[in-house]
PASEVEX-539916 format. One record per residue: residue number from 1; x, y negated, z negated of N, C-alpha, C in turn. Coordinates in steps of 0.1 Angstrom, whole numbers, plus 5000, padded with zeros to 4 digits. Each point is the difference from the previous one (the first is absolute). Layout:
BEGIN
ATOM,NUM,X,Y,Z,X,Y,Z,X,Y,Z
...
***
This chain:
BEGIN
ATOM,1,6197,8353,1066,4996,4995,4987,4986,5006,4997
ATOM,2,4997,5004,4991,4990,5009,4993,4987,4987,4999
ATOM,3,4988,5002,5002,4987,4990,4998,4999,4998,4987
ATOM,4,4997,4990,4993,4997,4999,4992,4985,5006,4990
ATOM,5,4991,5005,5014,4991,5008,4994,5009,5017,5001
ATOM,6,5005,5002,5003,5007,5011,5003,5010,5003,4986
ATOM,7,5009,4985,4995,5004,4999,4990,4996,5000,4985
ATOM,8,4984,4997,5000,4994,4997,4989,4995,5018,4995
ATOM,9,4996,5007,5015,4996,5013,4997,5010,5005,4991
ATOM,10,5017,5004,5006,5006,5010,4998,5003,4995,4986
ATOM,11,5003,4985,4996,5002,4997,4984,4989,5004,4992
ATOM,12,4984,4998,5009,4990,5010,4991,5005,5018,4993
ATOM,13,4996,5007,5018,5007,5015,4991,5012,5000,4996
ATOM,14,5013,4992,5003,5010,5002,4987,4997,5001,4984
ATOM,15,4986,4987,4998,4998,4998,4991,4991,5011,4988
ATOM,16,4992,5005,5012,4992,5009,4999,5010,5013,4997
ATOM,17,5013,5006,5002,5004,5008,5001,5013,4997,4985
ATOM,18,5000,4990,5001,5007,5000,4982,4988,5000,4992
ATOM,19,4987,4995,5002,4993,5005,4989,4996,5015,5003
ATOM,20,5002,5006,5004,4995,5014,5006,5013,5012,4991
ATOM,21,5014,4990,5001,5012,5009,4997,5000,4994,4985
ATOM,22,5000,4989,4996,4996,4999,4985,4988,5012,4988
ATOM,23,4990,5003,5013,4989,5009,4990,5008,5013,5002
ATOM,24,5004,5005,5013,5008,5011,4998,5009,5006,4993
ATOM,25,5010,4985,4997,5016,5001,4991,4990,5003,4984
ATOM,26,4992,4996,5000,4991,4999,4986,4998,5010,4996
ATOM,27,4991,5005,5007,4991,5020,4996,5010,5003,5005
ATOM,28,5015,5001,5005,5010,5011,5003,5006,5003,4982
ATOM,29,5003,4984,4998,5007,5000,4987,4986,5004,4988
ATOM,30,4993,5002,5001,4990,5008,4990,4995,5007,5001
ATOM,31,5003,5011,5015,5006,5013,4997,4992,5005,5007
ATOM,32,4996,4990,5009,4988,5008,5010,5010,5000,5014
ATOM,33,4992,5012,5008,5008,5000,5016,4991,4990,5008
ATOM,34,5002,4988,5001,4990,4993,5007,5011,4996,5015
ATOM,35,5007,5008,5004,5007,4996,5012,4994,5005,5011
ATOM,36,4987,5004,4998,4990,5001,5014,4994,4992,5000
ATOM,37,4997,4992,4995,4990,4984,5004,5006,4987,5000
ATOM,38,5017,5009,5003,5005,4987,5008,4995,4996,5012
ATOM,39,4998,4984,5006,4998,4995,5013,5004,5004,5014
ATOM,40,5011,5000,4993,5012,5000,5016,4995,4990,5010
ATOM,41,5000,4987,4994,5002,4989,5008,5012,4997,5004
ATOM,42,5011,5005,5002,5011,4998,5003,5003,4997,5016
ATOM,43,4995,5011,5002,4999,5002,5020,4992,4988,5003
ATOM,44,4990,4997,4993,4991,4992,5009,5004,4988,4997
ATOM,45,5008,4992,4991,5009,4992,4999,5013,4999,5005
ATOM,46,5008,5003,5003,5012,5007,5012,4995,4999,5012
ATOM,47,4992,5002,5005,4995,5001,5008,4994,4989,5009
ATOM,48,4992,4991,4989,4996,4988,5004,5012,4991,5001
ATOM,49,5010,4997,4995,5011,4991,4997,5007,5005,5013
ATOM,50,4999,5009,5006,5009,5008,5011,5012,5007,5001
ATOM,51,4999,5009,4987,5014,5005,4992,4995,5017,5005
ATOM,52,5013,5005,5006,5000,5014,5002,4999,5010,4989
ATOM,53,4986,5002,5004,4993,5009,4985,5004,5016,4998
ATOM,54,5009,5005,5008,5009,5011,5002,5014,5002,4989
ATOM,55,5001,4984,4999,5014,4997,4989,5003,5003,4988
ATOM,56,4997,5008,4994,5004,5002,4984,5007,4994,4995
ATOM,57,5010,4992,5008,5003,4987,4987,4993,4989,4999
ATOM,58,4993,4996,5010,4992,4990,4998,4987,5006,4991
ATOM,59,4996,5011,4998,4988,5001,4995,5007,5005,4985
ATOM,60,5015,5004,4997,5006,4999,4988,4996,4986,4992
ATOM,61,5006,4990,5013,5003,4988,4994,4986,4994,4996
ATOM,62,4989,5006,5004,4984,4995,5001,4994,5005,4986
ATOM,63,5007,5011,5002,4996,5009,4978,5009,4992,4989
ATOM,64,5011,4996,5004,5009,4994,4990,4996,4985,4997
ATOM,65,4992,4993,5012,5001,4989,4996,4983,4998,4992
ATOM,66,4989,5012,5002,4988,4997,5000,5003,5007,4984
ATOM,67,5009,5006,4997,5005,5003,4983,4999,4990,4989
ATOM,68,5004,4993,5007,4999,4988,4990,4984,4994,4997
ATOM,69,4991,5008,5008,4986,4997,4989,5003,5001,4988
ATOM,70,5007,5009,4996,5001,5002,4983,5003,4990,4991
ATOM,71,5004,4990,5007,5004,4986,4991,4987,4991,5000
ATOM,72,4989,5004,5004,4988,4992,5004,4992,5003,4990
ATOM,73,4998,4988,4993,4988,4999,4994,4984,5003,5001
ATOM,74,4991,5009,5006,4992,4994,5002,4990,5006,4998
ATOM,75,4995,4995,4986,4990,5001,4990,5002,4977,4997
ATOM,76,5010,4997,5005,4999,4984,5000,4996,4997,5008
ATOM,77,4988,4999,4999,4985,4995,5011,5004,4985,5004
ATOM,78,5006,4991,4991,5002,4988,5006,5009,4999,5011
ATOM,79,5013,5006,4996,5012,4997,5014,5004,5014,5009
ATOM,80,4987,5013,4996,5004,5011,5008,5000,4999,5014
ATOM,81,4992,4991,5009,5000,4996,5011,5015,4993,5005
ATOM,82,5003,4993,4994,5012,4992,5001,5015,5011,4996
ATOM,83,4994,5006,4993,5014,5009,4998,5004,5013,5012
ATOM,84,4984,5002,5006,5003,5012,5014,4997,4993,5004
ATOM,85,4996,4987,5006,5002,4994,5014,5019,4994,5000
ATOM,86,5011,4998,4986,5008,4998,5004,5012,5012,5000
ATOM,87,4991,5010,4995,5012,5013,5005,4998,5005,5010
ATOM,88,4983,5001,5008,4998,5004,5013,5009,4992,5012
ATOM,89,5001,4985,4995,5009,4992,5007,5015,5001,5003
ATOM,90,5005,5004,4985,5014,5006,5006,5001,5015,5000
ATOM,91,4985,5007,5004,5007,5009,5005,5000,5004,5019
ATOM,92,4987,4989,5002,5000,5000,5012,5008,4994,5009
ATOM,93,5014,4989,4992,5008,4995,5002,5013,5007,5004
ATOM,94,4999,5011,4990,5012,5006,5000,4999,5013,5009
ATOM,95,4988,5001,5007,4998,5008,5012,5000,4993,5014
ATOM,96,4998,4990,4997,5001,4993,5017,5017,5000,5000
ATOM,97,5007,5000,4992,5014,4998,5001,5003,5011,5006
ATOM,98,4997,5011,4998,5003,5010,5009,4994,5001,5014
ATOM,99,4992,4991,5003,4997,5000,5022,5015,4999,4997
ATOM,100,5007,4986,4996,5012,4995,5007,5008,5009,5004
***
């Protein structure tokens, strides 16, 4: 079972890493090459959770699910906290399902 300070980190850079893929998906669609100041927090998230960071489908399933920043609000200062702490949540949910 993952620590709870261990837990709070990796929901941090998740969180950190949809706002990171949000500004990218942004300046890509307005016409800039901004796909070099991507993160690549991926590894170091996989990694913490204890997922074989070798796997391209797990790091498939890690781009597909961190996609869904684009449904995120967040210029809504009041519940943008609440809206990436609850997608960080089911995404880091839907990666521990893969230890099993």
């Amino acid at each position: 079972m993952i620590q709870q300070h261990t837990f709070e980190l990796i929901l941090s850079l998740i969180k950190d890493d949809l706002i990171n893929n949000k500004l990218i998906n942004g300046l890509n669609t307005l016409g800039l090459s901004a796909g070099d100041y991507h993160l690549h927090l991926s590894e170091t998230i996989l990694n913490l959770i204890g997922l074989d960071t070798e796997n391209d489908a797990i790091h498939d399933l890690y781009f597909n699910l961190t996609q869904q920043s684009e449904t995120l609000d967040l210029t809504d200062i009041t519940n943008r906290e609440k809206q990436l702490t609850r997608l960080a949540t089911e995404i880091y949910s839907e990666l521990l399902k893969q230890k099993q």
